[in-house]
DSSP file (Angstrom, degrees, kcal/mol; ACC not computed):
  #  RESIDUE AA STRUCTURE BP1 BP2  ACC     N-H-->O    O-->H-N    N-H-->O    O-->H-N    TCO  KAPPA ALPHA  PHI   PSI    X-CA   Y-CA   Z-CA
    1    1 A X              0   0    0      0, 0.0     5,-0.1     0, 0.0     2,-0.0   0.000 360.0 360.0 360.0 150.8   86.1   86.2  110.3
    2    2 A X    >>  -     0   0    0      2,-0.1     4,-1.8     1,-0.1     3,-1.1  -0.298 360.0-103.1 -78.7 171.2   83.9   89.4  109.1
    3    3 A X  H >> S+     0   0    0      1,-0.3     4,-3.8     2,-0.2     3,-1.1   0.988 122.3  56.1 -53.2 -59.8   84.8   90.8  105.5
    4    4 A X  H 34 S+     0   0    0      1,-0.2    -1,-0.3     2,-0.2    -2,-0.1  -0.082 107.7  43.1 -56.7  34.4   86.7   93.7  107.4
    5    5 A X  H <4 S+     0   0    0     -3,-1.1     4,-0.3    -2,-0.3    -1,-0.2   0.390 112.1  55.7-145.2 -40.6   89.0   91.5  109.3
    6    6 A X  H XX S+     0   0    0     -4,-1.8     4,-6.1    -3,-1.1     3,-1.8   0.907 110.1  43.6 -70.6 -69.0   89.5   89.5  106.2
    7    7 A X  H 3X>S+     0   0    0     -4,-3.8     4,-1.9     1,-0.3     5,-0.7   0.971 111.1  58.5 -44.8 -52.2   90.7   92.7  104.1
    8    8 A X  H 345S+     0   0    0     -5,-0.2     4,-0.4     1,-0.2    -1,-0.3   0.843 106.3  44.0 -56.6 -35.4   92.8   93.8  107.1
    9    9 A X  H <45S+     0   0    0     -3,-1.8    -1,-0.2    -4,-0.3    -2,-0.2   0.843 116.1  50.6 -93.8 -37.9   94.9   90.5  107.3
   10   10 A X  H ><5S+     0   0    0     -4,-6.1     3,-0.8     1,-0.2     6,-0.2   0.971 104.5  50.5 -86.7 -29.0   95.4   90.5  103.5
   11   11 A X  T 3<5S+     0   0    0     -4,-1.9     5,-0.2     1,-0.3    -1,-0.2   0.709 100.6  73.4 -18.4 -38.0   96.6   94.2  102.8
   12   12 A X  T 3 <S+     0   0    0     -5,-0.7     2,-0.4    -4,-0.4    -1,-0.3   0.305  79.0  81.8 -74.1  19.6   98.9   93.2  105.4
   13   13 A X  S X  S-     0   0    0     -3,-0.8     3,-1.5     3,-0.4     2,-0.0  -0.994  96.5-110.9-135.2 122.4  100.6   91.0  103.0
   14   14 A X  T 3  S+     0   0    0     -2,-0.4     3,-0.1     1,-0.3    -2,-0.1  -0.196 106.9  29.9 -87.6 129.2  103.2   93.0  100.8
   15   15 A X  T 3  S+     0   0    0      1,-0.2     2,-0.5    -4,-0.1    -1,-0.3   0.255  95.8 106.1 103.9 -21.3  101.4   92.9   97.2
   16   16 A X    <   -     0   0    0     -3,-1.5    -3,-0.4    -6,-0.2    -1,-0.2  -0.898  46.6-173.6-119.3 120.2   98.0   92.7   98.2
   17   17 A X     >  -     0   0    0     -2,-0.5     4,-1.8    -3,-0.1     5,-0.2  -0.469  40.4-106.7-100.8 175.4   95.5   95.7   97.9
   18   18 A X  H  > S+     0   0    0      1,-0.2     4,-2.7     2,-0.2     5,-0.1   0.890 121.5  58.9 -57.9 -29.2   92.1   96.2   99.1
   19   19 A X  H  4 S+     0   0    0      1,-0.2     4,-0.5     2,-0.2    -1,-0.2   0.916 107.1  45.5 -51.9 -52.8   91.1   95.9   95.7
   20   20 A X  H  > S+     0   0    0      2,-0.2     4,-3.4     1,-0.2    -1,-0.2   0.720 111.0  53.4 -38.9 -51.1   92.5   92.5   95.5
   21   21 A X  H  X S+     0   0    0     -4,-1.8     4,-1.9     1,-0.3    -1,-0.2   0.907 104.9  55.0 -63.7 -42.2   91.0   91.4   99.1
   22   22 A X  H  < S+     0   0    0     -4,-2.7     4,-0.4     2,-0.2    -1,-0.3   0.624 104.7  51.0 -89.0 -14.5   87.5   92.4   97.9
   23   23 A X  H >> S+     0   0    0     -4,-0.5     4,-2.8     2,-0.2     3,-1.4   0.868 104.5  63.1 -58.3 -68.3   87.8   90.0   94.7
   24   24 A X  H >X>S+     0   0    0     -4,-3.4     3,-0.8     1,-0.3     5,-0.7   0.763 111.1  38.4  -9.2 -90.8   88.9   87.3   97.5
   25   25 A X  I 3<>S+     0   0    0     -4,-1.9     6,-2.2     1,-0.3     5,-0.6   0.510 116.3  47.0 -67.2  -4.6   85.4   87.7   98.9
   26   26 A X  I <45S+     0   0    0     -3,-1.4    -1,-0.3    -4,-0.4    -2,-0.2   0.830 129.3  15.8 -93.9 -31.1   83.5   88.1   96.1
   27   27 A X  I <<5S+     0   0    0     -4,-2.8    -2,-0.2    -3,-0.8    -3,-0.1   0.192 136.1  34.8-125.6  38.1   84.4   85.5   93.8
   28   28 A X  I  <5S+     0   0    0     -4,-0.6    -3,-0.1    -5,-0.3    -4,-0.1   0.325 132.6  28.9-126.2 -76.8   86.6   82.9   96.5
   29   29 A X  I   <S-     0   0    0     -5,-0.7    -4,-0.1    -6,-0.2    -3,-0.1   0.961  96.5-141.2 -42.5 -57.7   84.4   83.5   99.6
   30   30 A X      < +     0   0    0     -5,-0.6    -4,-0.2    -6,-0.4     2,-0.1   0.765  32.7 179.6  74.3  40.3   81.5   84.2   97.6
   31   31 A X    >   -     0   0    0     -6,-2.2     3,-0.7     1,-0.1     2,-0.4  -0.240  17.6-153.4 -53.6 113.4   80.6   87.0  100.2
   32   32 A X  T 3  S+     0   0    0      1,-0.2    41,-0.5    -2,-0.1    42,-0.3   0.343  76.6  49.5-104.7  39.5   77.6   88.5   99.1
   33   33 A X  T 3   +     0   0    0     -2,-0.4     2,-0.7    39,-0.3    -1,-0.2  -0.344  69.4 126.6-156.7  43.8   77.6   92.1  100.4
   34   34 A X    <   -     0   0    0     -3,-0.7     2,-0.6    37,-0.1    42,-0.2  -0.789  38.8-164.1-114.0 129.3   81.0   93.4   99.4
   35   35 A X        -     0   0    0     -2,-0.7     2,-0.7     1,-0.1    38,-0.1  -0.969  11.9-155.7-116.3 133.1   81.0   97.0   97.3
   36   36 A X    >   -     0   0    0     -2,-0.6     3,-1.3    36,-0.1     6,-0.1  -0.741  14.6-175.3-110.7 102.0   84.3   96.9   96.1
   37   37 A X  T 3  S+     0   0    0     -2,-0.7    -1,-0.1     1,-0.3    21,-0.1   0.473  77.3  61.5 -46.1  -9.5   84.5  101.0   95.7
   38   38 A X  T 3  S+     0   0    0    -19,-0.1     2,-0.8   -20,-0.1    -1,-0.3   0.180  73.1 105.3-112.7  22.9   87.8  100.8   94.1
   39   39 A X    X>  -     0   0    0     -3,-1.3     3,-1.6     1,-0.2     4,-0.7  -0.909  63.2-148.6-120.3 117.6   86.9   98.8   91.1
   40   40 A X  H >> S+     0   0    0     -2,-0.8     4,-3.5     1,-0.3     3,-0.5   0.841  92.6  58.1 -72.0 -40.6   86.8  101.3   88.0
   41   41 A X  H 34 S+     0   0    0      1,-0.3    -1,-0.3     2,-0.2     4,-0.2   0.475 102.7  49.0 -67.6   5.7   84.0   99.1   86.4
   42   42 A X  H <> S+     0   0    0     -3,-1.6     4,-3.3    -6,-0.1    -1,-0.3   0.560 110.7  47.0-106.7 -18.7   81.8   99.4   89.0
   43   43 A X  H <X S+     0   0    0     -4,-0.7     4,-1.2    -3,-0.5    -2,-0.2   0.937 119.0  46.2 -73.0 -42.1   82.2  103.4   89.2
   44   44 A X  H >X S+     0   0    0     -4,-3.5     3,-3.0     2,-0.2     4,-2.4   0.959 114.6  47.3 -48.9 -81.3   81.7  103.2   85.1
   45   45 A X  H 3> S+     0   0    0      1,-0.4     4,-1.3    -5,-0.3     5,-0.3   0.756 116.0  44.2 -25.4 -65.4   78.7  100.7   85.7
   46   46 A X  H 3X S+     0   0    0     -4,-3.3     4,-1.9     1,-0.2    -1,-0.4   0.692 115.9  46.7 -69.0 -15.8   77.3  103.1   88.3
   47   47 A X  H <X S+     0   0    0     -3,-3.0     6,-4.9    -4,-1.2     4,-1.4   0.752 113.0  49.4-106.4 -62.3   78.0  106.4   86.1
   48   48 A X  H  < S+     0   0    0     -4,-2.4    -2,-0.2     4,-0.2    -3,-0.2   0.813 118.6  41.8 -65.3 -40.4   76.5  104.7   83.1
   49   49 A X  H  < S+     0   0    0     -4,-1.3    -2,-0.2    -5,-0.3    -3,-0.2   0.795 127.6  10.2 -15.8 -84.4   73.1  103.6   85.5
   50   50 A X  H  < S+     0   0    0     -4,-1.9    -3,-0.2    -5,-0.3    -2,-0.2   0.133 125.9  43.1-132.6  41.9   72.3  105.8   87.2
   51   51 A X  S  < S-     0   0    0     -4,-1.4    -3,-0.1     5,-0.0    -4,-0.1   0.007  95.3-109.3-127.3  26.7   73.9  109.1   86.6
   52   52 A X  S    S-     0   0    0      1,-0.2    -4,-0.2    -5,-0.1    -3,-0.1   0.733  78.2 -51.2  89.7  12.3   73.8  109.3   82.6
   53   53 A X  S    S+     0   0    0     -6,-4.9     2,-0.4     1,-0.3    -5,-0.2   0.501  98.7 137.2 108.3 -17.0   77.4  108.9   82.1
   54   54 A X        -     0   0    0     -7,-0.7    -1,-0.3     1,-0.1    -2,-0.1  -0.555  63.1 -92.1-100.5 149.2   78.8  111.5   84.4
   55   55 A X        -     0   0    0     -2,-0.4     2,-0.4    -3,-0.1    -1,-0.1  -0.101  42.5-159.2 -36.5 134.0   81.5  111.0   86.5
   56   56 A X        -     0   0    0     -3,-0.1    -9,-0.1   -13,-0.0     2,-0.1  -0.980   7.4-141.5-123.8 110.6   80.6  109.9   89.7
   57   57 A X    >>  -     0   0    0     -2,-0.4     4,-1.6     1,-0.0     3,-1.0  -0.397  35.9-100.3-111.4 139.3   82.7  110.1   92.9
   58   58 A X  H 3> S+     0   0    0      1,-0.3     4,-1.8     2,-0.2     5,-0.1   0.528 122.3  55.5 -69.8   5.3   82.7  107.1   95.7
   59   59 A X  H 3> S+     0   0    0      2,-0.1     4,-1.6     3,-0.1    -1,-0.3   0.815 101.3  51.4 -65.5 -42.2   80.3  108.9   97.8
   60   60 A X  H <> S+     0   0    0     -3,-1.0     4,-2.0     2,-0.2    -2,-0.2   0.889 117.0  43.5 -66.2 -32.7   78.0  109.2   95.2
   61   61 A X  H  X S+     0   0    0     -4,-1.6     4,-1.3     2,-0.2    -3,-0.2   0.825 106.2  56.9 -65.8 -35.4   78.5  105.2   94.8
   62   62 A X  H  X S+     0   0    0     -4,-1.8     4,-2.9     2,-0.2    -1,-0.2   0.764 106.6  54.2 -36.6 -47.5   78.4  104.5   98.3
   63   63 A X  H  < S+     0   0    0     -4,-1.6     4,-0.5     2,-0.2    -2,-0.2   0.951 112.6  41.7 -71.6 -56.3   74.7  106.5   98.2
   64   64 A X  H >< S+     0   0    0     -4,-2.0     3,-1.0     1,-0.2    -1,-0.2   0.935 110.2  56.8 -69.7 -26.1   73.3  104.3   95.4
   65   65 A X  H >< S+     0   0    0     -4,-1.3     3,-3.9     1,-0.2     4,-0.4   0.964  85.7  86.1 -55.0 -40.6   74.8  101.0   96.9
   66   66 A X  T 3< S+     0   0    0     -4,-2.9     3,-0.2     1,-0.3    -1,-0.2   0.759  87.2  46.2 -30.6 -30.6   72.9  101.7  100.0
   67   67 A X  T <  S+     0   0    0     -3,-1.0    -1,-0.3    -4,-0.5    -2,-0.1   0.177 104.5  66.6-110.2  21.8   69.6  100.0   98.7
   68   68 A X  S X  S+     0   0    0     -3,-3.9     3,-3.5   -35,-0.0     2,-0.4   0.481  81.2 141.5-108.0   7.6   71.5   97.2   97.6
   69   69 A X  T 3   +     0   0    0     -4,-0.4   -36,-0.1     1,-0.3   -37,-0.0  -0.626  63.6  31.2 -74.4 142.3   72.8   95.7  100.9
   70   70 A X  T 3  S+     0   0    0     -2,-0.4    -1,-0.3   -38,-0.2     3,-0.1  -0.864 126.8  47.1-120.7  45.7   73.0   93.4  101.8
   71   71 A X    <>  +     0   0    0     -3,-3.5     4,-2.2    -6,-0.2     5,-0.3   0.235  54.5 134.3-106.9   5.2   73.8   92.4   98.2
   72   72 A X  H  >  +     0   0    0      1,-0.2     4,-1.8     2,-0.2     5,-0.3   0.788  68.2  54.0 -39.7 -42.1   76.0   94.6   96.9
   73   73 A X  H >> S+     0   0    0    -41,-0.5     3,-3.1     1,-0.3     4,-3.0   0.976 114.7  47.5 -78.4 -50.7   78.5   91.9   95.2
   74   74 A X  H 3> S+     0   0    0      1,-0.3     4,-1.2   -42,-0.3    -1,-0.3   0.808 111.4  42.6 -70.8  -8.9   75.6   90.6   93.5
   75   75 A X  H 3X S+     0   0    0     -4,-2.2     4,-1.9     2,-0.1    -1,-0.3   0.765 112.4  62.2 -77.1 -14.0   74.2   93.9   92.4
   76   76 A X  H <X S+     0   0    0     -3,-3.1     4,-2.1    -4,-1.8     5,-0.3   0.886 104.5  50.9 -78.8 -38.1   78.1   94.7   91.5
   77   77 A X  H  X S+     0   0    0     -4,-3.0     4,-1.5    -5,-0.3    -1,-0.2   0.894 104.4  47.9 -71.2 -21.7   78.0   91.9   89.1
   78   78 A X  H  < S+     0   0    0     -4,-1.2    -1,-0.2    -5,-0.3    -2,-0.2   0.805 105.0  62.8 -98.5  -4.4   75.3   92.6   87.3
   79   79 A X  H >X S+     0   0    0     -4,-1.9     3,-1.0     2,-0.2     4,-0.6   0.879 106.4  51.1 -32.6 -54.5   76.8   96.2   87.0
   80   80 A X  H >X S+     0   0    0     -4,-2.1     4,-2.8     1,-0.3     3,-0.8   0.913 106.2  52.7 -73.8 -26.8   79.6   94.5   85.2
   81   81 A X  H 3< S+     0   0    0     -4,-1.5    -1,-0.3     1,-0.3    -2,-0.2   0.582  96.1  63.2 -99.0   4.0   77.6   93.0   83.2
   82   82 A X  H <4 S+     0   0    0     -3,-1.0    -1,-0.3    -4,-0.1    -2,-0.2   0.639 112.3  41.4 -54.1 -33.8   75.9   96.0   82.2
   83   83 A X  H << S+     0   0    0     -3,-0.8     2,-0.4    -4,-0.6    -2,-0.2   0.472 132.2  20.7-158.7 -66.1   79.0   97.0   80.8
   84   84 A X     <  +     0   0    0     -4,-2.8    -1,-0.3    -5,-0.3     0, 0.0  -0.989  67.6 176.4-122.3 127.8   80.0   93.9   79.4
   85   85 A X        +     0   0    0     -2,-0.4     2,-0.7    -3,-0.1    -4,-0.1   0.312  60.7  90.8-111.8  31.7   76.8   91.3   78.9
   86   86 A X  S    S-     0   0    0      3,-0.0     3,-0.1     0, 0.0     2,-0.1  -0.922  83.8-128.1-111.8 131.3   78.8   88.6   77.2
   87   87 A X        -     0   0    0     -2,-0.7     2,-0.1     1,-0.1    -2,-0.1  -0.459  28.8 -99.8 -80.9 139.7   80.1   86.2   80.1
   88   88 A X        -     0   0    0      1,-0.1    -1,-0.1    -2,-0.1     2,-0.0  -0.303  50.6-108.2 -64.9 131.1   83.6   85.6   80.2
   89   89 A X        -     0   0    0     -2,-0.1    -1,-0.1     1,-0.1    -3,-0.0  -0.334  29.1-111.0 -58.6 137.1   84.3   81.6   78.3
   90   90 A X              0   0    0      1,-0.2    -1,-0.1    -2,-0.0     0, 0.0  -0.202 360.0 360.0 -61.6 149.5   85.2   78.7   80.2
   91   91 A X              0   0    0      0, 0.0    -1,-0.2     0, 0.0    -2,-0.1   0.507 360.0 360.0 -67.8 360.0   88.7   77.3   79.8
């Protein structure tokens, strides 16, 4: 199944948001081209990056993601880790 197809069958499941779906594929799937626009550390990340700090709107995120497909979850991670650079510890 494509990424959209995927999202669509799990949103369809009472509890489950897009946000949710798009963590599926990035760290389940391991999908490598997912922007998940609704994940506040990536708006931060992009905000912090590349516009100085200012608020940023998902259009404005959409427009810089564009030149990272068809990588986007991995440019998303190392957004988070922009953010945060100490990697979460293993159990």
């Amino acid at each position: 199944m494509d990424d959209d197809a995927i999202i669509a069958e799990l949103v369809a499941i009472r509890g489950i948001g897009r946000w949710t779906a798009e963590m599926f594929l990035i760290f389940y799937l391991a999908r490598p081209n997912v922007l998940p626009l609704d994940d506040v550390g990536l708006i931060n990340g992009i905000s912090q990056n590349y516009f100085s700090g200012e608020s940023v709107s998902r259009s404005d995120a959409r427009e810089v993601a564009a030149a990272w497909a068809p990588y986007c979850s991995v440019a998303t991670w190392y957004i988070w880790r922009s953010l945060d650079p100490l990697p979460v510890p293993d159990k």
